[in-house]
N, C-alpha and C positions, 0 to 999 in steps of 0.2 A: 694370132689369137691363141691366148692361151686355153686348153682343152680341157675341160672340168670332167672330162670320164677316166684321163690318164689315172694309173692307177701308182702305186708310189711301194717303193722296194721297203721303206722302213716306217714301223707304224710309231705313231705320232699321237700324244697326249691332246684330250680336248677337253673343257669344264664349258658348259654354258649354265650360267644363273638366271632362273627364268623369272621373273616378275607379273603377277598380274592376273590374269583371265584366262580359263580353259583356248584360247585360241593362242594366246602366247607359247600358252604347253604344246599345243600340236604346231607349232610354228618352229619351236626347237627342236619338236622331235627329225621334223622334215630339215633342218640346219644339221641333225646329225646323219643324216639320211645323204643328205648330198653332199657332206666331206668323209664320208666313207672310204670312197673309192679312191680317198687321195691318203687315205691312211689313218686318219685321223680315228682315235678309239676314246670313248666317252671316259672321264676321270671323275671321281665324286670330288675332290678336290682344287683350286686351283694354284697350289704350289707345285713349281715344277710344269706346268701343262705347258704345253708349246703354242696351243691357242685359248685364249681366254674369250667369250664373247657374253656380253650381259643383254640379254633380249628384254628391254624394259618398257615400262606400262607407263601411261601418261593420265591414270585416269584417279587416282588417290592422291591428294598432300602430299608437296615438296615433292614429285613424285623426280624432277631433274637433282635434286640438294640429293636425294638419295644415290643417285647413280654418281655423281661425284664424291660422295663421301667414299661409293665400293669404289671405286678408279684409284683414289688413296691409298687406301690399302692393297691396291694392285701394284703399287708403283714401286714397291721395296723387293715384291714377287719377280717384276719383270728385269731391272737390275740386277736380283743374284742371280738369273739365268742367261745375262748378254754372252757369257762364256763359255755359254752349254747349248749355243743352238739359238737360242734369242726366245723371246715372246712373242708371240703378236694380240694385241687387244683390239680387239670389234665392241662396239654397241651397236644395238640393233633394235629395231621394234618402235614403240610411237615415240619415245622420246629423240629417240634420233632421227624420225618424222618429221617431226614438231624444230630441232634445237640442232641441227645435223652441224651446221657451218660453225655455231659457236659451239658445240663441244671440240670439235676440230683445233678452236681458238683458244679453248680457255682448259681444254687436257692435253698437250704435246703426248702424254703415252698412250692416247688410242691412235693407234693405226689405221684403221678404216670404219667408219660408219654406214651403216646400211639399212635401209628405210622397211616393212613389212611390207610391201609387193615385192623386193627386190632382192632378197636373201637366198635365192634362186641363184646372184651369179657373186655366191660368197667365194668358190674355187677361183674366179675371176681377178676378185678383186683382192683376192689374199696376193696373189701372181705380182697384181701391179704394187703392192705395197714392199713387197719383198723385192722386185725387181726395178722402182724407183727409190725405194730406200726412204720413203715418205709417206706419205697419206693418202687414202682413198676415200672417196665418197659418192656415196650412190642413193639418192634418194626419190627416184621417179614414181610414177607409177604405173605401172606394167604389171595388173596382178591375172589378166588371160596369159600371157606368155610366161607369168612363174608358174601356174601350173601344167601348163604344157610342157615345160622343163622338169619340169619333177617327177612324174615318174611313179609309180607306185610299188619300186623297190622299197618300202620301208621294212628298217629294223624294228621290229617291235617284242614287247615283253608283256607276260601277262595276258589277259583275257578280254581286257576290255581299249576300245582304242577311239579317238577322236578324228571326225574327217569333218573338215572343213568344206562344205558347200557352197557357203555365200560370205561375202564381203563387203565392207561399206555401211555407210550412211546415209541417205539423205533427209535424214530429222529435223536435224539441228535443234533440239536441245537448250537452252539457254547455257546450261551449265554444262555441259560436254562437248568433250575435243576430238571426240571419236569421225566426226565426217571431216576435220581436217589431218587425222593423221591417217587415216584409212580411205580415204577417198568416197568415192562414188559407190550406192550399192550395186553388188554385180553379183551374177550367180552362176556355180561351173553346168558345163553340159552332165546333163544326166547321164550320157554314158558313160562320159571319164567319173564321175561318181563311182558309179555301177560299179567299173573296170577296178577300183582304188579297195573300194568294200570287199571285192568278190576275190582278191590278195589277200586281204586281211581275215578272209573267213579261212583261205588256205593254210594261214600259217595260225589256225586255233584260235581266233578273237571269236568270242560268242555275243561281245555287244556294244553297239556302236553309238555314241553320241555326234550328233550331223553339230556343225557350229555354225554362225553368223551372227556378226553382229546385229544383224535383225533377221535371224534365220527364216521366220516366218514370211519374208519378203521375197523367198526365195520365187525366180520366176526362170526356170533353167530351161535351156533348147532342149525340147524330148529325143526320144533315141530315137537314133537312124530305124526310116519305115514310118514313125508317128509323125512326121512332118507337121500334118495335118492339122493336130491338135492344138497348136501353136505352144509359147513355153508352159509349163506344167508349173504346178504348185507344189508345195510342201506338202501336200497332203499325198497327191499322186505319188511323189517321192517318195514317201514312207511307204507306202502298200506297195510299190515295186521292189523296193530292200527288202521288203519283208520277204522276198519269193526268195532270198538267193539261201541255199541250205550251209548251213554252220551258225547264222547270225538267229541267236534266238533275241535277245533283245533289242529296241530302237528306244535313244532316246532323242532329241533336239533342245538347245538351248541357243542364244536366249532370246526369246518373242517380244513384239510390241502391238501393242492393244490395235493400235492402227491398220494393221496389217493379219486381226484373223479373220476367217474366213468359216463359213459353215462345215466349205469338203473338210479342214484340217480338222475342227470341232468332232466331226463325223468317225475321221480317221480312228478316236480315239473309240468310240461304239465297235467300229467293223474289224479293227487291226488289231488281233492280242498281242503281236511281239510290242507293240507301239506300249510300251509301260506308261501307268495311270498316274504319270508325274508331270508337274508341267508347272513353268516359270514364266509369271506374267507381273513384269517389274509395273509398277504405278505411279511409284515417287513420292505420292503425297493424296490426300483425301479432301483438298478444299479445289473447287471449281476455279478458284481465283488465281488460284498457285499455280495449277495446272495449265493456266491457261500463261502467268509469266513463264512457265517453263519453256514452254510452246508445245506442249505433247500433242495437242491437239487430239483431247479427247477427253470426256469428263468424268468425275464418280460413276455416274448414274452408267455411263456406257461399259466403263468398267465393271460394275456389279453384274450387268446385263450379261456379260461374257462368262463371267464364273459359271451364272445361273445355265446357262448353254451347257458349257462344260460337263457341269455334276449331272445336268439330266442325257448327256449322252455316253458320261462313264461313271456312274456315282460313288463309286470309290476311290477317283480321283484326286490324289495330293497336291495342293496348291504351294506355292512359293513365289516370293516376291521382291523388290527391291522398294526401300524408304528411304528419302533423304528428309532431314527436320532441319528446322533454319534458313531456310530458302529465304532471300532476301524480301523482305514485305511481310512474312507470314509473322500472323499472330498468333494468341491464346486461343480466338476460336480457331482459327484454321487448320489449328495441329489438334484442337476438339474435332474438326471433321476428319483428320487421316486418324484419330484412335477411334472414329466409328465406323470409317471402311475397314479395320482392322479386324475389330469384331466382327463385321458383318459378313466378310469374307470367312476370317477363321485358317491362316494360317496352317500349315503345317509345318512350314518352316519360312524364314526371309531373312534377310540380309539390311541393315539398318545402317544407315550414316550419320554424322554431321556434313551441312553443306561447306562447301571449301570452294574459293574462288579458280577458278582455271585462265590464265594468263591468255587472251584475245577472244574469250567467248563471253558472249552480251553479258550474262549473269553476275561476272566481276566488278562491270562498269554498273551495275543496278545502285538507285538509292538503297536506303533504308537495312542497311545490311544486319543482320543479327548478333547482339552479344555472343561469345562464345559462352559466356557462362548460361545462358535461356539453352543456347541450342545443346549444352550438355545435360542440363536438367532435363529438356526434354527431350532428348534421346535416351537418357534411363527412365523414363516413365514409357516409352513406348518402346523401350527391349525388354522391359518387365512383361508388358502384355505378351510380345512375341514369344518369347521364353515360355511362359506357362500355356500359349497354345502348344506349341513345338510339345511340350509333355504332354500335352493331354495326349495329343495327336499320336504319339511314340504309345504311350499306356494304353490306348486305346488296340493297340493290336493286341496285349495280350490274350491269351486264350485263342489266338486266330493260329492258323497255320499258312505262312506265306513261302511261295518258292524263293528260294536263295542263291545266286549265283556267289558259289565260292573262288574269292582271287587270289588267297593267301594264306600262309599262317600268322596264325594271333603271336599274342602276346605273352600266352601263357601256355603252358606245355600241352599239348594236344588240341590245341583249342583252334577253329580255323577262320576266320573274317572272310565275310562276306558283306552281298547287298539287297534288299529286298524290292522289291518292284518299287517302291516307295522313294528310294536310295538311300534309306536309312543301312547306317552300317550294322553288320548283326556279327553277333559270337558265338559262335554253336562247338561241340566236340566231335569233330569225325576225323577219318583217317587221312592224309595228307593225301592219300590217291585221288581224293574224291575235291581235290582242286583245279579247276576248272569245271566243274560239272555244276549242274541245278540243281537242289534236292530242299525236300520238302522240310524245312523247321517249324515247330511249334514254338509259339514266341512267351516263353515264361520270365520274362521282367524286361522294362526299360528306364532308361533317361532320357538326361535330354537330347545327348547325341550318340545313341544306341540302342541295339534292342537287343537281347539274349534270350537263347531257348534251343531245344531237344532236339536231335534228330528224329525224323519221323524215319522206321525203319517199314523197307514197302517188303510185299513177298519175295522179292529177288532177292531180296539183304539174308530174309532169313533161310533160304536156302543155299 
């Protein structure tokens, strides 16, 4: 068996192109994480790299015609390097979930394919490709024994970091592939959480976004000694990261309406590191649509959550996800999702056209929508989103919000940050004061920023 901790005398070029969802990004980050130790060093590039692997998303249009288009353009990469050590190409992540055997079939230049529970034994299966001289594939699911494999050596960069919590699906969605290429929901133990966080506070991360595909579903084994309690929630979860010292912010994404609960609701009153941001995708605002989606849950109960929400943090920023064109929907029905729109109020969302997903019910529906209706009306309802998004952004001026700074701007002294909000901000302070919180007064925004002053406190001016 070959042994993914050996460590490797000469280091070795890596590119991974990530595609997709904050769980993609921490799924690669963790693929850079456990080809470390074999040598492997991240390249912004992939000319030249000695491993290529495309972690792809299966949940946007043509999302497979994409990853064969980049495979294309890999294919002239990996030939001028057969004489310099060779390539090796991986895809990885849902579409090699979903399409594992015929990318195999229909790309001869990937070399191994590996599913998201399984990227855990990429040192593995690099071994076998290299040492049969042909292809590997691994697409199980085993995602208790990937993180038990992993480890919480990670490389990280920067201040802010994503940890993965929870996984899976059990929705089912009419229109999403996410419970067949992720499996079943599952959630890790709250310790090895704990454990993963309490590294990442070590090495200077001040703020932690928890992921799941239905993060909010999270129902994790409590820590050794709470036995007792049986699994914990999402909300317990948060108020216990809140104790660990270094982690000033928590965020989690992304929830389903089905799945909240009062304690989390609460979380957001009792918990200040827990930031007043929160992402409650909907889909759509007609009861009827909602119910071909299968969300199994209606307008009415989604308002009822907002209204929750705002009276236990009322400053609370909302954000959401829309699709228009759902197969069946009408004029009035996309009239009810621009009245949940308004009645909610945005701060921010994320809007689609519907797009058929190759084996989920939604595909094989009658009545399917023009593309030309569902463009029309998806610029009539990113109009609304957009001018809440400003109002929402202008609405801070004259406030003073803390800022976690992660970098330098774009312009000479200038340094980017985030506001509780996650609006991006621009403020001018001294490069030292990257990594730190500090107080800005917020004197203009758009739609996707906010700029303003540093507040200088008595220790500054001493």
């Amino acid at each position: 068996m070959y042994s993914w901790m050996s460590m490797s005398s000469s280091r070795k070029r890596l590119f991974i192109k990530t595609y997709g969802c904050q769980m993609n990004v921490y799924d690669s980050e963790r693929m850079k994480d456990v080809l470390h130790p074999l040598g492997y060093e991240p390249s912004d590039a992939p000319d030249g790299a000695d491993l290529v692997i495309l972690n792809t998303c299966h949940i946007r249009e043509k999302a497979a015609e994409k990853v064969y288009s980049e495979l294309g353009r890999l294919r002239p990469l990996k030939e001028a390097k057969a004489d310099d050590g060779g390539m090796t190409i991986a895809v990885a992540g849902c579409v090699a979930q979903a399409e594992g055997a015929e990318i195999m079939k229909r790309a001869p230049v990937v070399d191994l394919v590996v599913g998201p529970q399984t990227y855990h034994k990429l040192p593995e299966l690099i071994a076998k490709a290299h040492r049969e001289r042909g292809e590997a594939l691994d697409t199980e699911f085993e995602v208790e024994d990937k993180f038990d494999r992993l480890g919480n050596d990670r490389q990280v960069e920067g201040f802010t970091a994503f940890v993965t919590v929870q996984e899976g699906c059990d929705k089912f969605c009419t229109f999403c592939v996410v419970p067949y290429t992720r499996g079943a929901e599952w959630s890790r133990p709250v310790d090895q959480i704990v454990a993963e966080v309490r590294a990442l506070a070590a090495k200077g991360i001040r703020e932690v976004t928890l992921l799941g595909q239905n993060v909010n579903a999270f129902h994790g084994e409590p820590p050794a000694g709470r036995e007792a309690d049986g699994p914990w929630g999402l909300g317990q979860l948060v108020r216990h990261l809140a104790l660990i010292g270094g982690i000033e912010r928590i965020r989690f994404t992304t929830s389903h309406p089905r799945d909240m609960d009062d304690d989390l609701i609460n979380a957001f009153a009792d918990t200040p590191k827990l930031m007043p941001y929160f992402h409650l995708p909907v889909q759509a605002g007609s009861d009827k649509i909602l119910k071909a989606m299968n969300r199994q849950h209606t307008a009415e109960e989604y308002i009822a959550i907002i209204e929750k929400l705002r009276a236990a943090r009322p400053d609370i920023a909302i954000s959401g996800d829309m699709i228009v064109g759902f197969p069946g929907e009408t004029d009035r029905d996309f009239e009810a999702t621009l009245d949940l729109v308004r009645e909610v109020n945005y701060a921010s969302c994320f809007s689609f056209k519907y797009s058929k997903r190759p084996g989920t019910p939604g595909a094989a529906m009658f009545n399917q929508i023009d593309e030309t209706v569902k463009s029309e009306r998806l610029q009539v309802l990113q109009d609304l989103l957009n001018a809440q998004q400003i109002s929402f952004n202008e609405a801070q001026i004259g406030r003073t919000l803390p800022v976690l700074l992660e970098k330098a701007g774009r312009m000479p002294g200038q340094l980017h940050g985030r506001s509780p909000y996650l609006q991006a901000v621009h403020v001018e302070a001294p490069e030292a004061l990257i990594g730190t919180i500090i107080d800005v007064k917020i004197t203009g925004a758009s739609r996707n920023a906010l700029s303003g002053e540093r507040v200088r406190t008595q220790q500054d001016a001493a």
